[in-house]
ROLUMGU-411562 format. One record per atom (N, C-alpha, C): atom name; x, y, z; residue in three letters. Coordinates in Angstrom, 2 decimals. Layout:
atom site: CA, xx: X, yy: Y, zz: Z, code: ala
...
//
This chain:
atom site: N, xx: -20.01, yy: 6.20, zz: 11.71, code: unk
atom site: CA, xx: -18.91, yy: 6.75, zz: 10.95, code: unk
atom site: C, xx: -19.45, yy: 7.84, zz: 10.04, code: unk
atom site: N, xx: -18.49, yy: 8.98, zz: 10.04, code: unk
atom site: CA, xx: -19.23, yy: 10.29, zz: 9.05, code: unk
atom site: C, xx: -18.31, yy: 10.05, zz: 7.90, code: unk
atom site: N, xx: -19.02, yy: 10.10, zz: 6.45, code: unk
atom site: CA, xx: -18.64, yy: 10.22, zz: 5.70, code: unk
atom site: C, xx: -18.92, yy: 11.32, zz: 4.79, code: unk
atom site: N, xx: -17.62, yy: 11.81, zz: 4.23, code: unk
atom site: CA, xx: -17.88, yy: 13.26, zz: 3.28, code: unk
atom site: C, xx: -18.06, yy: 12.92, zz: 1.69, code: unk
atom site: N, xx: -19.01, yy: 13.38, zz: 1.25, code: unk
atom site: CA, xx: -19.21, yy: 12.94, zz: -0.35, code: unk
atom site: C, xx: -18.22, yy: 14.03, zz: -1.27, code: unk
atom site: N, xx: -17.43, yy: 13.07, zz: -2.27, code: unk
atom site: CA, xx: -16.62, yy: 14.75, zz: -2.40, code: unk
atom site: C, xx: -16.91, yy: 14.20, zz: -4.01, code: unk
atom site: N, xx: -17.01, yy: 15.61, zz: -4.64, code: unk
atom site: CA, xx: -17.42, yy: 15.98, zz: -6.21, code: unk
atom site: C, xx: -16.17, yy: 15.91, zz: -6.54, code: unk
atom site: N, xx: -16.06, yy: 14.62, zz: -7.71, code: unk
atom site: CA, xx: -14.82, yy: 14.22, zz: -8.31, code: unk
atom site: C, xx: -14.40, yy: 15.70, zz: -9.37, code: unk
atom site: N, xx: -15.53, yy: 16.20, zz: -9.97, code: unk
atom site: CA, xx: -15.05, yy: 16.75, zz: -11.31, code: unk
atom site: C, xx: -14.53, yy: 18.16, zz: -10.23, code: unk
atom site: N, xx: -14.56, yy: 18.63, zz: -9.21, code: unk
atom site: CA, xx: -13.82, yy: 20.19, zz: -8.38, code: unk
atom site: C, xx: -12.94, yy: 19.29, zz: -7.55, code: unk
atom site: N, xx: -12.57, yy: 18.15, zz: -7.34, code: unk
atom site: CA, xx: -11.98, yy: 17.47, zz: -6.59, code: unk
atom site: C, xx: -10.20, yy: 18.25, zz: -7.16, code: unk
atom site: N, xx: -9.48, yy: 18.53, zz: -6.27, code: unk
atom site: CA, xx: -8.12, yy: 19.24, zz: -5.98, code: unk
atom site: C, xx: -7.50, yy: 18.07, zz: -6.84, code: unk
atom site: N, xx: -7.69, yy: 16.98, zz: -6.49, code: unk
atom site: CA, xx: -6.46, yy: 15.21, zz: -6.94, code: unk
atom site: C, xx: -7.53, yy: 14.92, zz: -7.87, code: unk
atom site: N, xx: -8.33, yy: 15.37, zz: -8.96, code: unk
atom site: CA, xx: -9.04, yy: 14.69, zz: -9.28, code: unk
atom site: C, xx: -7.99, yy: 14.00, zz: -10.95, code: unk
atom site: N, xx: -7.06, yy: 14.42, zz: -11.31, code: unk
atom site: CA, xx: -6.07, yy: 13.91, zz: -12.15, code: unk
atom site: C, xx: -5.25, yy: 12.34, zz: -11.44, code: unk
atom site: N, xx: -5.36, yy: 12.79, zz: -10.19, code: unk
atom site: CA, xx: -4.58, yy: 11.34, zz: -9.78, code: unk
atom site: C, xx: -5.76, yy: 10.26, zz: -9.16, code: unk
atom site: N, xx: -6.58, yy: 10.42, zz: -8.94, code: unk
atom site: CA, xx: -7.74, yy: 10.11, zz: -8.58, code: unk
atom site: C, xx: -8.09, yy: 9.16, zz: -10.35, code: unk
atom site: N, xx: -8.50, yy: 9.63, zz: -11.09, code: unk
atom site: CA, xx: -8.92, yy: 9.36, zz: -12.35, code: unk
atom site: C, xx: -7.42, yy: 7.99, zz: -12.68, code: unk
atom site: N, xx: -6.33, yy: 8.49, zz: -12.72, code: unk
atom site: CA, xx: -4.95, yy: 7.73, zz: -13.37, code: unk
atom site: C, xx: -5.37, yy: 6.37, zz: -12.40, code: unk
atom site: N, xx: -5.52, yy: 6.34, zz: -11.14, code: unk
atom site: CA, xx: -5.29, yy: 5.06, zz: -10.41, code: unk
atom site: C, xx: -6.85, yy: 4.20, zz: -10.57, code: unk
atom site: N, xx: -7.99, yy: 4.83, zz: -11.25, code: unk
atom site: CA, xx: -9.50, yy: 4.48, zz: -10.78, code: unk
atom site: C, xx: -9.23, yy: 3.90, zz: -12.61, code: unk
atom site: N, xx: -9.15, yy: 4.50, zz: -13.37, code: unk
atom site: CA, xx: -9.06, yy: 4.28, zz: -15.24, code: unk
atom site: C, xx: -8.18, yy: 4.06, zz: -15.89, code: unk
atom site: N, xx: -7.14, yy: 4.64, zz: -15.77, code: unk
atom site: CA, xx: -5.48, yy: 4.13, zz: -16.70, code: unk
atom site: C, xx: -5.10, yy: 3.11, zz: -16.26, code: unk
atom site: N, xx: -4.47, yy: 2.40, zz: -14.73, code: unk
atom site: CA, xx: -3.59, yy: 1.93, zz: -13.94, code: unk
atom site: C, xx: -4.64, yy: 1.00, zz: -13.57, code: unk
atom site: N, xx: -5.22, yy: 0.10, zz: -13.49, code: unk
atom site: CA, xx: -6.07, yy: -0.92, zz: -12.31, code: unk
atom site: C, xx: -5.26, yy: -1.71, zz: -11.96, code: unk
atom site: N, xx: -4.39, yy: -0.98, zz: -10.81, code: unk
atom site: CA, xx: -3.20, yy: -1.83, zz: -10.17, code: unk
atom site: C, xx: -4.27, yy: -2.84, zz: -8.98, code: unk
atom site: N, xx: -3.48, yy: -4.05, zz: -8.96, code: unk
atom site: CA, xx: -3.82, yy: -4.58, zz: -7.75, code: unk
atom site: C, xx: -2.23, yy: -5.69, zz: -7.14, code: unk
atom site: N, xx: -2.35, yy: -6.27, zz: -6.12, code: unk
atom site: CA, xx: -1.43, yy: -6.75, zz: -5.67, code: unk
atom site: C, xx: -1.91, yy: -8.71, zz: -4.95, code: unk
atom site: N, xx: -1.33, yy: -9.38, zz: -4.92, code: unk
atom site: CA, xx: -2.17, yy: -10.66, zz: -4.27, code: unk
atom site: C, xx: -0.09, yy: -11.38, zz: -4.27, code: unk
atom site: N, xx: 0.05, yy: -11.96, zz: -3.13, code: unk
atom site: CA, xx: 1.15, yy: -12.22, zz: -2.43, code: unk
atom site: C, xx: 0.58, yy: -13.15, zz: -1.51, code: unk
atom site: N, xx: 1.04, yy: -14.37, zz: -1.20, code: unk
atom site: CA, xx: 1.23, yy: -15.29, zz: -0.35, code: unk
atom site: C, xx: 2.86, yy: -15.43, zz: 0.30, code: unk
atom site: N, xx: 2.84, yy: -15.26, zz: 1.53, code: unk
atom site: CA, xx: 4.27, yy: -16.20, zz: 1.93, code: unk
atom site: C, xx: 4.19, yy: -16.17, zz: 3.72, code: unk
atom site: N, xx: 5.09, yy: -16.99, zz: 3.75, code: unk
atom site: CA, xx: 5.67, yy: -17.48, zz: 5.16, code: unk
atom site: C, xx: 6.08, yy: -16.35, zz: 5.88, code: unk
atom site: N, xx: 6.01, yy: -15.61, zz: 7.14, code: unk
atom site: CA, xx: 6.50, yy: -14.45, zz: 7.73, code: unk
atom site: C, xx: 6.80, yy: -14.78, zz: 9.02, code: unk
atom site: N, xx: 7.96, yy: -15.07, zz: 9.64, code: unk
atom site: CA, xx: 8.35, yy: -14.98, zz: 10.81, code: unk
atom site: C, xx: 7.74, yy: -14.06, zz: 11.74, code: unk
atom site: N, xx: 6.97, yy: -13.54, zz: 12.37, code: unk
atom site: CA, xx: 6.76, yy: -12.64, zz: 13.33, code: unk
atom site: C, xx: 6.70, yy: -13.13, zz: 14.43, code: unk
atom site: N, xx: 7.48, yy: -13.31, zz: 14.94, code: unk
atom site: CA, xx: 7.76, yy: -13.64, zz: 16.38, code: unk
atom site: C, xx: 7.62, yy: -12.45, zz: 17.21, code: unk
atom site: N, xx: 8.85, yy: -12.09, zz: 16.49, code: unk
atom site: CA, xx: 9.92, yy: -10.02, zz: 17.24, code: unk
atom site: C, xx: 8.59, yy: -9.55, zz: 17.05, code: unk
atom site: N, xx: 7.70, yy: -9.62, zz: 16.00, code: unk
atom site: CA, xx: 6.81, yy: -8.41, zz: 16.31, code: unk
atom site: C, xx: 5.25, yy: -8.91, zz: 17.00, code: unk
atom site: N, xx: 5.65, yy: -10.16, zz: 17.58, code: unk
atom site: CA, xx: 4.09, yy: -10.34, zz: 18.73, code: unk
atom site: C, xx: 5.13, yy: -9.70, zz: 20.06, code: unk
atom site: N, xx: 6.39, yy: -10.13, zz: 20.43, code: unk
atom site: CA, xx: 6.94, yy: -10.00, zz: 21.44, code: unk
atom site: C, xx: 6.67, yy: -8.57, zz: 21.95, code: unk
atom site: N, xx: 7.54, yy: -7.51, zz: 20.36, code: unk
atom site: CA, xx: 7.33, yy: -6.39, zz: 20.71, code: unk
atom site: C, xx: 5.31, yy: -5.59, zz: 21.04, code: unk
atom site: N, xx: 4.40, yy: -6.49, zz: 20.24, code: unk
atom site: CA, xx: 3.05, yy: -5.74, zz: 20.54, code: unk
atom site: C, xx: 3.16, yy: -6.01, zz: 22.03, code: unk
atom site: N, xx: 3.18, yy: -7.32, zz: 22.28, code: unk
atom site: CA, xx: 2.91, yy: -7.49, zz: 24.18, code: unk
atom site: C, xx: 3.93, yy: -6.27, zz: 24.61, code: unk
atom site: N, xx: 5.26, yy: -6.64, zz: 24.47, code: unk
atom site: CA, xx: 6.02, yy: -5.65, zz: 25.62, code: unk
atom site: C, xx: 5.20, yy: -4.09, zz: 25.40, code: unk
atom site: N, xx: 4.54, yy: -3.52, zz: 24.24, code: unk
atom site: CA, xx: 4.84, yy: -2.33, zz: 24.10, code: unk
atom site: C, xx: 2.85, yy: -2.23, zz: 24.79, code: unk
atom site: N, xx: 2.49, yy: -3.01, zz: 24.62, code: unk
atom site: CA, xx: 1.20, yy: -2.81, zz: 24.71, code: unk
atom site: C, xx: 0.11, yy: -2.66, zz: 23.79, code: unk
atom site: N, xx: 0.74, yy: -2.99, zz: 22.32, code: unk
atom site: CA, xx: -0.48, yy: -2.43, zz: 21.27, code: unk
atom site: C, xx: -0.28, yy: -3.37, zz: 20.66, code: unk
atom site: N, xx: -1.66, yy: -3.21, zz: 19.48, code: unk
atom site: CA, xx: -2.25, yy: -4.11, zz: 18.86, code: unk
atom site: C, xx: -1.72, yy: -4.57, zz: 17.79, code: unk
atom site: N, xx: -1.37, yy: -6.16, zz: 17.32, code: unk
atom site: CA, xx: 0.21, yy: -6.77, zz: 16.53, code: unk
atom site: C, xx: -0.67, yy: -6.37, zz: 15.13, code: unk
atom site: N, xx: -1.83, yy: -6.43, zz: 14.76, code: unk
atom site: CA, xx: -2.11, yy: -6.24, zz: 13.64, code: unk
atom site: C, xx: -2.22, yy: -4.77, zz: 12.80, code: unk
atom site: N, xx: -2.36, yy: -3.69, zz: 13.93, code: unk
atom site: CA, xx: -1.97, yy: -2.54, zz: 13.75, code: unk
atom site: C, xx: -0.34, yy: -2.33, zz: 12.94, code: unk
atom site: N, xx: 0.67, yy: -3.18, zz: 13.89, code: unk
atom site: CA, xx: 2.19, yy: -3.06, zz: 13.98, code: unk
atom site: C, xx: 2.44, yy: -3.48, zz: 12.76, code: unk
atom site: N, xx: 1.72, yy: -4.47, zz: 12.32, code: unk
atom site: CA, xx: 2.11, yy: -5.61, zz: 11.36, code: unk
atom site: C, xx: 1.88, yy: -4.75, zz: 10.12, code: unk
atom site: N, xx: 0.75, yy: -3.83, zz: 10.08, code: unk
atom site: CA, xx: 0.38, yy: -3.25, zz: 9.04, code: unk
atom site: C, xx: 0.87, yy: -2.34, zz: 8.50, code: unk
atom site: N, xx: 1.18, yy: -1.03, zz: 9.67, code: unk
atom site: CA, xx: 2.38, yy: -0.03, zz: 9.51, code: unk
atom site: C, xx: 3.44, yy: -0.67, zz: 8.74, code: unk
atom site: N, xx: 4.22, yy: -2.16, zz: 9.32, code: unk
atom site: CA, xx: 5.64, yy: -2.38, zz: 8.87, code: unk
atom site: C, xx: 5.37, yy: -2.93, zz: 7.09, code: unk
atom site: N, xx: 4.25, yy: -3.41, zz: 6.89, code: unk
atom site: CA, xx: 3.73, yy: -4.00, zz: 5.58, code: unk
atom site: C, xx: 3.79, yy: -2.34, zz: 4.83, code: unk
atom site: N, xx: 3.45, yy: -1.54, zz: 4.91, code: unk
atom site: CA, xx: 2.98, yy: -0.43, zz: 4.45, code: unk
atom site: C, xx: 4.05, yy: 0.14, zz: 4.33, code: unk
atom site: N, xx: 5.28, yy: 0.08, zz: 4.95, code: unk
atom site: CA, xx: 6.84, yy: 0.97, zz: 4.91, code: unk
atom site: C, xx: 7.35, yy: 0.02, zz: 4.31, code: unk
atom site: N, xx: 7.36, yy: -1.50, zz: 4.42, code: unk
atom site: CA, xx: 7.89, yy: -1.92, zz: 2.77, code: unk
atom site: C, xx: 7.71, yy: -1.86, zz: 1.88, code: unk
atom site: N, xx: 6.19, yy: -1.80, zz: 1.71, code: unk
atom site: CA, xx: 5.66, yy: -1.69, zz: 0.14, code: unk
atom site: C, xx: 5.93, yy: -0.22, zz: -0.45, code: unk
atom site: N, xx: 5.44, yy: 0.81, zz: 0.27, code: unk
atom site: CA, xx: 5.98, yy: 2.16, zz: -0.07, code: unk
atom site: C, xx: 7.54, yy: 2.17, zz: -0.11, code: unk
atom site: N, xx: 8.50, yy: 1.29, zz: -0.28, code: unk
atom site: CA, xx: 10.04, yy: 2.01, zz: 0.04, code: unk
atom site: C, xx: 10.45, yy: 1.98, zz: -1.19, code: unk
atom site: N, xx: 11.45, yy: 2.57, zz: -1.75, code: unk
atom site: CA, xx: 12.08, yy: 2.54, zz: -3.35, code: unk
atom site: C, xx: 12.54, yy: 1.43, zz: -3.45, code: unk
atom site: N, xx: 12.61, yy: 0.63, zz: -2.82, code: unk
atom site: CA, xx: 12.66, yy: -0.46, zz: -2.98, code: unk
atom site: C, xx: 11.87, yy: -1.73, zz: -4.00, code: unk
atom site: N, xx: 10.95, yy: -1.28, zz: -3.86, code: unk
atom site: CA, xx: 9.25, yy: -2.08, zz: -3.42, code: unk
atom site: C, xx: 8.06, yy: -1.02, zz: -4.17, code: unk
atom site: N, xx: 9.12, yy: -1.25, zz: -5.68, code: unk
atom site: CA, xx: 7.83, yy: -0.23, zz: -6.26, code: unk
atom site: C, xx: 7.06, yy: -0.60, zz: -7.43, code: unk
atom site: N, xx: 6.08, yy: -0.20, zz: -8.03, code: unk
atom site: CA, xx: 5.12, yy: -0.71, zz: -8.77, code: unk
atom site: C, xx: 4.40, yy: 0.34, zz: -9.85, code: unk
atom site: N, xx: 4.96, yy: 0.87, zz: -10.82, code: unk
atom site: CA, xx: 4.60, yy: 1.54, zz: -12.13, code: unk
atom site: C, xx: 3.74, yy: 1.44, zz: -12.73, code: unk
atom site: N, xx: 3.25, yy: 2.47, zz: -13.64, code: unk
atom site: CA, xx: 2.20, yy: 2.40, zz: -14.41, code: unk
atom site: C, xx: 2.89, yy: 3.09, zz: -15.98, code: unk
atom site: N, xx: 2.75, yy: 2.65, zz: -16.69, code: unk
atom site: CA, xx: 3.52, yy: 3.55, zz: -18.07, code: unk
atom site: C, xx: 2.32, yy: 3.92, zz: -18.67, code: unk
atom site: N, xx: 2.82, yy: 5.38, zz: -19.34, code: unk
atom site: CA, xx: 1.49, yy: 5.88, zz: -20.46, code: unk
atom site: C, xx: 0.74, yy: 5.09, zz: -21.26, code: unk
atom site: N, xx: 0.84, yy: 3.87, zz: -21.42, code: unk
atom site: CA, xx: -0.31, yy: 3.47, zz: -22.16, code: unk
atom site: C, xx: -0.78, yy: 2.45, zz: -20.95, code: unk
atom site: N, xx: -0.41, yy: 2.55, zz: -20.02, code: unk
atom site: CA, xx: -1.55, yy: 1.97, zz: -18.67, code: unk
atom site: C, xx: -1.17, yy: 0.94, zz: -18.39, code: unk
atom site: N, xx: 0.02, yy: -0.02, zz: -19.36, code: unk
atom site: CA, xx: 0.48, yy: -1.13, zz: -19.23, code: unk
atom site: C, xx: 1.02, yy: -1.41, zz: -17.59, code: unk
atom site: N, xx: 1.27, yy: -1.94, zz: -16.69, code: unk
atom site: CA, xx: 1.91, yy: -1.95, zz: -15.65, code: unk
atom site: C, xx: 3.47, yy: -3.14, zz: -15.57, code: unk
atom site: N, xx: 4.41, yy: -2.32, zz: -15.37, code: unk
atom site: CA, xx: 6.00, yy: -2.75, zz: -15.28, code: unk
atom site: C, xx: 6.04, yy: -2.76, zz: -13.61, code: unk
atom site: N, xx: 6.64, yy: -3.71, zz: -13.07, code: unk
atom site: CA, xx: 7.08, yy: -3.47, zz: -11.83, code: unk
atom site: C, xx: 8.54, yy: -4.22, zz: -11.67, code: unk
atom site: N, xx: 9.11, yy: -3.59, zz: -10.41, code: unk
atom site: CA, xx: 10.56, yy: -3.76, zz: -10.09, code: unk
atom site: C, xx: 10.73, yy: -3.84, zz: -8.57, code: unk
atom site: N, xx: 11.53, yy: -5.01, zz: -7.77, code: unk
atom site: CA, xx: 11.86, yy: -5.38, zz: -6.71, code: unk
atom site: C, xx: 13.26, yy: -5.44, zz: -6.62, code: unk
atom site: N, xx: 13.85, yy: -5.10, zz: -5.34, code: unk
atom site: CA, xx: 14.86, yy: -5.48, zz: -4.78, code: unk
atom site: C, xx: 15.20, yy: -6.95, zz: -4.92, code: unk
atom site: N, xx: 16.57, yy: -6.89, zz: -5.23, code: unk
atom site: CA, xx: 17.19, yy: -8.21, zz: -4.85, code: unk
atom site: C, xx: 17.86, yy: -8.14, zz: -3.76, code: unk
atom site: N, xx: 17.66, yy: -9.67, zz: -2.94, code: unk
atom site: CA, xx: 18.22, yy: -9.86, zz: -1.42, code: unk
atom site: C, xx: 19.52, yy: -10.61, zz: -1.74, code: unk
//
């Protein structure tokens, strides 16, 4: 695997880079029960790999406005979920 060393202080994101590494030390830890049935069915029918699938669909919930997770100026962290 090639890896590129990149100089934080000329780094383009180095403001958002800094907010998520020093202000924000967000993290996340979740346990629960998940039906995936539909999505082993669909990896076999489609041919690809369920943990790939599984991850994409994890990744479009957590990113949705739904399913979001704040940081306020003094670094405190507020978060807010959908109700079902």
């Amino acid at each position: 695997m090639n890896y590129k060393v990149i100089d934080r202080e000329k780094y383009y994101r180095k403001g958002v880079y800094r907010h998520f590494t020093e202000d924000c030390k967000c993290s996340v830890s979740m346990t629960a029960r998940v039906d995936v049935t539909d999505l082993v069915k669909h990896s076999k029918e489609t041919g690809t790999k369920f943990y790939i699938n599984f991850l994409y669909l994890l990744t479009k919930v957590l990113n949705s406005p739904e399913m979001t997770t704040e940081c306020s100026i003094s670094g405190s962290r507020t978060s807010s979920s959908a109700t079902t």
